[in-house]
C-alpha positions in Angstrom: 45.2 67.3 105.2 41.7 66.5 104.9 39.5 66.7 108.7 36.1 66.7 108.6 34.6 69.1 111.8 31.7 69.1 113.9 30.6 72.2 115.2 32.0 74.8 113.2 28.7 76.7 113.9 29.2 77.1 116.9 31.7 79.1 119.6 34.5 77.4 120.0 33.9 75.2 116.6 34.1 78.4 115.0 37.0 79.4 116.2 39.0 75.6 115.3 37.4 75.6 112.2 39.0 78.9 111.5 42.9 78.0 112.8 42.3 74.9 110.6 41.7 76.8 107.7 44.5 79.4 108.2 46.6 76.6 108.4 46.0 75.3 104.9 43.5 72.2 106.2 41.0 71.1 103.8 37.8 71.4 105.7 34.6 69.4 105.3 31.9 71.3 107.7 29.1 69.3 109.3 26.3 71.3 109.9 22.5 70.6 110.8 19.9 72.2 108.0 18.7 74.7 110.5 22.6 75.7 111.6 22.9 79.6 110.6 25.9 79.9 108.7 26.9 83.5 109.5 29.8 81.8 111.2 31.5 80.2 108.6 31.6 83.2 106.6 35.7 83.8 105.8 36.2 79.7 106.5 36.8 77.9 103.6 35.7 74.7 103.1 32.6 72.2 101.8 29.7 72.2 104.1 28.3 68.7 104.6 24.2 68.7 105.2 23.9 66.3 108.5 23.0 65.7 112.0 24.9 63.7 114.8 22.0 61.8 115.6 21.6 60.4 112.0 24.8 58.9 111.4 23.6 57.7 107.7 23.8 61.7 106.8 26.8 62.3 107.4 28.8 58.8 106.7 30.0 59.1 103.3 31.6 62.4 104.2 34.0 60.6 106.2 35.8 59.2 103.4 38.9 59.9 102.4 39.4 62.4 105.5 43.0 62.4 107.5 41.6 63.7 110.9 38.1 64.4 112.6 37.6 67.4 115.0 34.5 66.5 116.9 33.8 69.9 118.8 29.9 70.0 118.8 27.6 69.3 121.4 24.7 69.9 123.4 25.7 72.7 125.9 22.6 73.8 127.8 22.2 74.2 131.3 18.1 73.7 131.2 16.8 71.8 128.6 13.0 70.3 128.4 13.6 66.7 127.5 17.0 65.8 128.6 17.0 62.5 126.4 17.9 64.9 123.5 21.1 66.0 125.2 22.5 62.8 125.9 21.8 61.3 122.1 23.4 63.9 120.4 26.7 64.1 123.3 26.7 60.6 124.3 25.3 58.6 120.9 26.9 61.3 118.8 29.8 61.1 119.6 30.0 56.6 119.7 28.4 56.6 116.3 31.1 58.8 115.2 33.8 57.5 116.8 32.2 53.7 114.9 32.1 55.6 111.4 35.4 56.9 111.9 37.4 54.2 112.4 35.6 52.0 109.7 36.7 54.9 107.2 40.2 54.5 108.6 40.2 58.2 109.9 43.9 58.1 111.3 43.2 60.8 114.4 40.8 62.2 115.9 40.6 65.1 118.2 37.5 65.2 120.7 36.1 68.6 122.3 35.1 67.4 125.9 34.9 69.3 128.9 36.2 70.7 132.3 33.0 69.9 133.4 33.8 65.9 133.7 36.3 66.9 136.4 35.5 66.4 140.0 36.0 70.0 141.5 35.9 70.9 145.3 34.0 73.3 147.1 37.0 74.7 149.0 38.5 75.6 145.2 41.4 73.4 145.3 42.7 73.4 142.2 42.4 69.8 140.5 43.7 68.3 137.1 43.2 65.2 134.9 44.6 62.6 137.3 41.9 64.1 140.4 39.6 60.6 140.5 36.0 61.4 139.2 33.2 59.4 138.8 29.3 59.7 137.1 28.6 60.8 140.6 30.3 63.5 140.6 28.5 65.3 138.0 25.5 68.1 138.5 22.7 67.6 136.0 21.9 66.5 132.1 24.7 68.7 130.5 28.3 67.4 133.1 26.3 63.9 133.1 25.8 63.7 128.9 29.9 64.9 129.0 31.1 62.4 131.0 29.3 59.6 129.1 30.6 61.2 126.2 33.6 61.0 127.0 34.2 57.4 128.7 33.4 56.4 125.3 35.9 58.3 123.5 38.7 56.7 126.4 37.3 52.9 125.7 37.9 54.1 121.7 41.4 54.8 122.9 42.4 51.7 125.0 40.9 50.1 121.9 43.4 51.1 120.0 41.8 54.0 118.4 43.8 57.1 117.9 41.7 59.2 119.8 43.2 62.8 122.2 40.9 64.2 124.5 40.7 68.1 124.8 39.0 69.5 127.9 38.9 73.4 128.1 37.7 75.4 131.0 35.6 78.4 130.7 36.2 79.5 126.9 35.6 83.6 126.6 36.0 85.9 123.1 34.2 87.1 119.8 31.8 85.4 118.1 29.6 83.6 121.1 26.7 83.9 118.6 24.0 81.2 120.7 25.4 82.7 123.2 26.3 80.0 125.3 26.0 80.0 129.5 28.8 82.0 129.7 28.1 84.5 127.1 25.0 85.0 128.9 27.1 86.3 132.1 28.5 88.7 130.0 25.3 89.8 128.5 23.4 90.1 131.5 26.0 92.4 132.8 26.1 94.7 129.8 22.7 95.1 130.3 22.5 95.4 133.4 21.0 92.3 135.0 23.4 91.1 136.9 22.3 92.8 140.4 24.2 90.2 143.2 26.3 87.1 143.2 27.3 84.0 144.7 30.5 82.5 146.1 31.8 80.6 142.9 34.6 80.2 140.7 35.3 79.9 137.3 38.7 79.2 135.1 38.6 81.5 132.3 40.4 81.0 129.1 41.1 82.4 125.7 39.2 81.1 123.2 41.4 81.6 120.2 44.6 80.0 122.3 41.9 77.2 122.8 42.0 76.4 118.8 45.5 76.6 118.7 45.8 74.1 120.8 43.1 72.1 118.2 45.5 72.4 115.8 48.6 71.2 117.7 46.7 68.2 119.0 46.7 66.4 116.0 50.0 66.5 115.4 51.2 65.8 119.3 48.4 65.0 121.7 49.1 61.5 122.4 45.8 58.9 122.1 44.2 58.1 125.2 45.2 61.9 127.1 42.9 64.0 128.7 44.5 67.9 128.5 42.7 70.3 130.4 43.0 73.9 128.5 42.8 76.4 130.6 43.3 80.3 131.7 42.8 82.2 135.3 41.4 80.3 138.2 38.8 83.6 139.3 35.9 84.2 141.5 32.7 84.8 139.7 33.3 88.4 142.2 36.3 88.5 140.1 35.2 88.3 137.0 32.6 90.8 137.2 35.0 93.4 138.7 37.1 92.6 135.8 34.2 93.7 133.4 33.3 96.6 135.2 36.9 97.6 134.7 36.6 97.5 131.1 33.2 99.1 130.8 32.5 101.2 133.7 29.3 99.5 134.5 29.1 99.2 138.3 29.9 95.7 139.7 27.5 94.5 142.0 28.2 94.5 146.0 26.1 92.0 147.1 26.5 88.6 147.6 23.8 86.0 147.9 23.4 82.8 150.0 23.2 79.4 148.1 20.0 78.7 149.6 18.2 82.2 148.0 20.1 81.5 144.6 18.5 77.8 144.6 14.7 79.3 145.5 15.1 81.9 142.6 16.2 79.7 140.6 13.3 77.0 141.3 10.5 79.9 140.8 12.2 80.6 137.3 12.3 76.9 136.0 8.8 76.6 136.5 7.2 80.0 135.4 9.9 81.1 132.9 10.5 77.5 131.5 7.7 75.4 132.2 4.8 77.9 132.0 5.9 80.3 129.9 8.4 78.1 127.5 11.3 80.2 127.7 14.6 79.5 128.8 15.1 80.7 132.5 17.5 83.0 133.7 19.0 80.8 136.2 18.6 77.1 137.0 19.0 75.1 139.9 21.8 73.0 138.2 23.6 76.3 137.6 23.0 76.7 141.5 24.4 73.4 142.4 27.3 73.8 139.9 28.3 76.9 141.6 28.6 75.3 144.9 31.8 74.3 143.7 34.6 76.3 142.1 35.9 75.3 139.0 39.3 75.6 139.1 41.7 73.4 137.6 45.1 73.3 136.4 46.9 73.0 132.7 50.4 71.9 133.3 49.9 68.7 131.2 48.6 70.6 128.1 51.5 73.1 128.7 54.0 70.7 128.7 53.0 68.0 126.0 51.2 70.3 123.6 52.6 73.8 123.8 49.8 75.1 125.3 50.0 78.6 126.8 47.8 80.6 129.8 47.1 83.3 128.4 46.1 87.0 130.3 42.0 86.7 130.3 41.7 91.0 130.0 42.4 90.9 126.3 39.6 88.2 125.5 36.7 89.7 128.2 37.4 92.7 126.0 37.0 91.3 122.8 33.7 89.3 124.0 32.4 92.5 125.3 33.4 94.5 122.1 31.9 91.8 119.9 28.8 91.3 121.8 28.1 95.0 121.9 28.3 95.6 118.2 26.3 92.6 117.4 23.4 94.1 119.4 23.2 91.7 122.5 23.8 94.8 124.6 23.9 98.7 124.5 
């Protein structure tokens, strides 16, 4: 089977890219002319010289291809000009979803995101039938997903053979970038993580993520949204869970929403505005917290095999990974 991927990269794009290719796929790899390859090394398959935002660069690669895997996308919390976010999630993924089906690409898999769920702040956990709406979503990134996605559910009631993967909180090896998450880690290996808030987070397995890649185009059913997911845990949780595993104290105190949101406002504007870097914490990351993100899988069990996974295993081998790749002592 030939699938052309987007996003092999990156984290989890990595990771599908690399279950593909165990499996026997023949891959053809999108990647931008700044992308650093170091991920793709062990991956086989032809690299394709492109950007999602120029759909004439990567069109003719789309030929003759069985299945798309569109896993990449623009996942920043901050961000300077937002309008960059949304074309490369939101027109990305519409002028791929156009080229695909004029090249009569039979199936294609799209990488959304927990994050165009509607969660609750008393953590009840929701699924893919909780009613959601644009209003529901906290800043560029949840915003640029949910567009993204309505328009790979009107390529579905179209007629489109489209399935619609939503993991969680993806953890493991190989979080290059890093992304948000990573950074949690991160900061805790080195020691910057000196309080918390009252938040929640599902974890899950990255690699049990790509499986379910895999599987998706061979069962996922067009139109479906599948939430992949691990453990439902408090961000309290989590860092008790990587103290555990390193010995590094977790911290003890826990912050009010209103002292996160001020911190957070001071280091927008002198970290990213003055200075140009990207800030340690944002006020969307503030206002997402305000809500626990916990959700349930039972759909993805049931129609595609998917499996929960124990998160210890992968919080190890993120920490293990980002340690010897010198992101932390």
């Amino acid at each position: 089977m030939k699938i052309f991927v987007t996003g092999a990269t990156g984290f989890v794009g990595h990771h599908v890219a690399k279950a593909l290719a165990e499996q026997g796929a023949n891959l053809r790899l999108l990647v931008r002319a700044s992308s650093k390859l170091s991920n793709l090394e062990g991956i086989s398959g032809d690299t394709v010289v492109g950007d999602l935002s120029k759909p004439d660069t990567y069109a003719p690669a789309l030929q003759g291809c069985d299945a798309v895997l569109h896993v990449a996308a623009d996942y920043r919390l901050w961000i300077r000009d937002p309008d960059t976010m949304y074309r490369a999630n939101v027109d990305g993924t519409r002028d791929l979803l156009k080229l695909a089906r004029e090249a009569r690409v039979r199936r294609v898999v799209y990488t959304s995101s927990v994050a165009t769920m509607a969660f609750r702040t008393d953590g009840i956990v929701v699924n893919e039938d909780t009613p959601v709406s644009i209003s529901d979503m906290v800043g560029h990134y949840k915003r640029s997903k949910f567009l993204a996605e309505q328009q790979a559910i009107a390529a579905a009631k179209d007629g489109q053979q489209v399935i619609i993967l939503n993991p969680t909180t993806p953890i493991g090896p190989n979080d290059s970038k890093p992304t948000p998450t990573g950074r949690i880690f991160v900061d805790f290996l080195n020691h910057k993580f000196p309080a918390y808030v009252d938040t929640g987070l599902n974890l899950v397995d990255v690699s049990e993520i790509a499986r379910i890649h895999v599987a998706a185009l061979k069962v996922g059913k067009p139109g479906r949204r599948y939430i992949l997911g691990g453990e439902n845990l408090t961000l309290k949780q989590i860092l008790d869970k990587m103290s555990a595993i390193t010995g590094i104290p977790s911290p003890t105190t826990r912050i009010p929403f209103g002292i996160a949101a001020t911190y957070a406002f001071f280091e927008e504007w002198i970290t990213g505005r003055i200075r140009g870097k990207e800030p340690r914490a944002t006020l969307e990351e503030v206002r997402m917290g305000r809500k626990k993100m916990f959700a349930s899988s039972a759909r993805a069990q049931q129609e595609l095999g998917f499996k929960i996974l124990p998160v210890y295993p992968a919080m190890r081998a993120a920490i293990d990974w980002f340690r010897s790749n010198g992101y932390a002592q």
